[in-house]
Each structure stands twice: as C-alpha cells, then as structure tokens.
VMD Tcl script that draws the C-alpha trace (Angstrom):
set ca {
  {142.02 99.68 97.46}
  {143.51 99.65 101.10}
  {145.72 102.91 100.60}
  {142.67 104.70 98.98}
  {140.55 107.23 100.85}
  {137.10 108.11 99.58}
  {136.36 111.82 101.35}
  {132.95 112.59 99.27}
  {130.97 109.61 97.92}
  {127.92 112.26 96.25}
  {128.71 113.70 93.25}
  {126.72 115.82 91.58}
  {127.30 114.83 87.73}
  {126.07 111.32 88.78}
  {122.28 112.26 88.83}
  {122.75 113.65 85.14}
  {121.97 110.77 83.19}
  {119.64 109.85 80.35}
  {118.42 106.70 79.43}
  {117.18 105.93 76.08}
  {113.53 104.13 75.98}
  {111.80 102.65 73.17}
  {108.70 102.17 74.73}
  {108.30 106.01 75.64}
  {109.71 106.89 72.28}
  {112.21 109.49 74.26}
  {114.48 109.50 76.96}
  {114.06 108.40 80.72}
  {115.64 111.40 82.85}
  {116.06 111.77 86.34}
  {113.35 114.55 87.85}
  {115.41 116.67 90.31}
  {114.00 115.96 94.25}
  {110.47 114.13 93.01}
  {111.69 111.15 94.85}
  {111.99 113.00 98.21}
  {108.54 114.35 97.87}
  {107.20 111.04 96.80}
  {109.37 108.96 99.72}
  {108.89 110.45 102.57}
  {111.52 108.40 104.19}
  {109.04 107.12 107.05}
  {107.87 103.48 106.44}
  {108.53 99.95 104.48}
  {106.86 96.71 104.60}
  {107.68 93.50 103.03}
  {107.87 89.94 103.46}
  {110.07 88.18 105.61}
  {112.19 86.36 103.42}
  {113.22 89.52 101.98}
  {114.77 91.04 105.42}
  {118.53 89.72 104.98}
  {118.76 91.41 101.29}
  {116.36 93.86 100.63}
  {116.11 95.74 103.92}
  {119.77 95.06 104.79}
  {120.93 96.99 101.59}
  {118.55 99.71 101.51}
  {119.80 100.24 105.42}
  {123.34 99.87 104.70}
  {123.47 101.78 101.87}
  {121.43 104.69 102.94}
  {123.14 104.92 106.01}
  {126.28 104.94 103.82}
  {124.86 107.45 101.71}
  {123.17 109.67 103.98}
  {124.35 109.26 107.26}
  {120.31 108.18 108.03}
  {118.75 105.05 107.84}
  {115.79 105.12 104.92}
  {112.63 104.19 106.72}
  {112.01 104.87 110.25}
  {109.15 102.22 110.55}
  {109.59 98.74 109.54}
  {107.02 96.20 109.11}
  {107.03 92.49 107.59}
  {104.76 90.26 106.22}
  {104.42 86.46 107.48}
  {104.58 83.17 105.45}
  {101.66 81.18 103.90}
  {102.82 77.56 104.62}
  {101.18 74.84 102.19}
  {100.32 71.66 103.84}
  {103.70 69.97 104.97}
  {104.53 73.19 107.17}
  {107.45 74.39 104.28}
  {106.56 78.05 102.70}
  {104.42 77.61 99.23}
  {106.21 78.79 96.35}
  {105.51 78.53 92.71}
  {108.19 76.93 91.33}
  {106.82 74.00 93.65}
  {103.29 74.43 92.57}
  {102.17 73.38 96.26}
  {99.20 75.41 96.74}
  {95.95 74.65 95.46}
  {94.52 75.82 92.08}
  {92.65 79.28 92.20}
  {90.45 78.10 90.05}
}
mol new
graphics top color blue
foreach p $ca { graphics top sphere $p radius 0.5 }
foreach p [lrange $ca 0 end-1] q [lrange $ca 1 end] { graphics top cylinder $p $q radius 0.2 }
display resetview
C-alpha cells in the first residue's frame, strides 16, 4: 500500500446504494443532503468513556473526509460510581434495584 497514492477519497457512485429491508417491506435508500440539514455540524455530547473511540473516529474521519472536524462544540457526560468508587455497569449488577 506504500507505493499507492489516493488523490480523491469521495466518490460519487458510493452514496448510490440500496439496502433491502424486511421490516419496511422496500428498500432503505440514501436521501440526497437530508443529513446536512438534519446535522448541522455544531454540537455532540456523550459520556466519557466513549471519548477515545467514538469522538476520536468521528474527528479523525471527518477531518479525513472533509478537511473539517464534525462538531464544533463538545460536551461529555460524567460517571455514576456505585458504592466502592468503580463506575456501575450492568453486567456487574452493582446498582440498586429500580424497583
């Protein structure tokens, strides 16, 4: 791959695809530009723990992509701790029943 050069990474015939989808008896196509008026490119939030891999690729690759990063504004949730200081999680079951 060292001796290859990659000049334009969009391509046009790779938004024309179809999906087949039994749920919607039909077929799942892409909707030229509705993302872009949906995104507005402007602001993300999540939780912490997703930083390294969420928020690193959708930086990376929209920078790759678009020469712009995809959000402008950034924000991130904190951690819920259960009562030995480590984050809760459910596989552990260590938080208390809701009911």
């Amino acid at each position: 791959m060292d001796d290859v050069s990659i000049d334009d990474i969009h391509r046009e015939f790779v938004h024309d695809i179809t999906i087949p989808s039994r749920l919607g008896k039909d077929l799942l196509r892409r909707v030229p530009e509705e993302g872009r008026r949906i995104f507005q490119d402007t602001f993300s939030t999540e939780d912490i723990d997703q930083k390294r891999g969420w928020f690193y690729t959708l930086l990376v690759s929209s920078t790759a992509l678009f020469n712009k990063p995809l959000f402008r504004n950034l924000t991130v949730n904190g951690i819920v701790l259960a009562g030995n200081g480590e984050k809760m999680l459910k596989r552990k079951k260590d938080y208390a029943d809701p009911k």
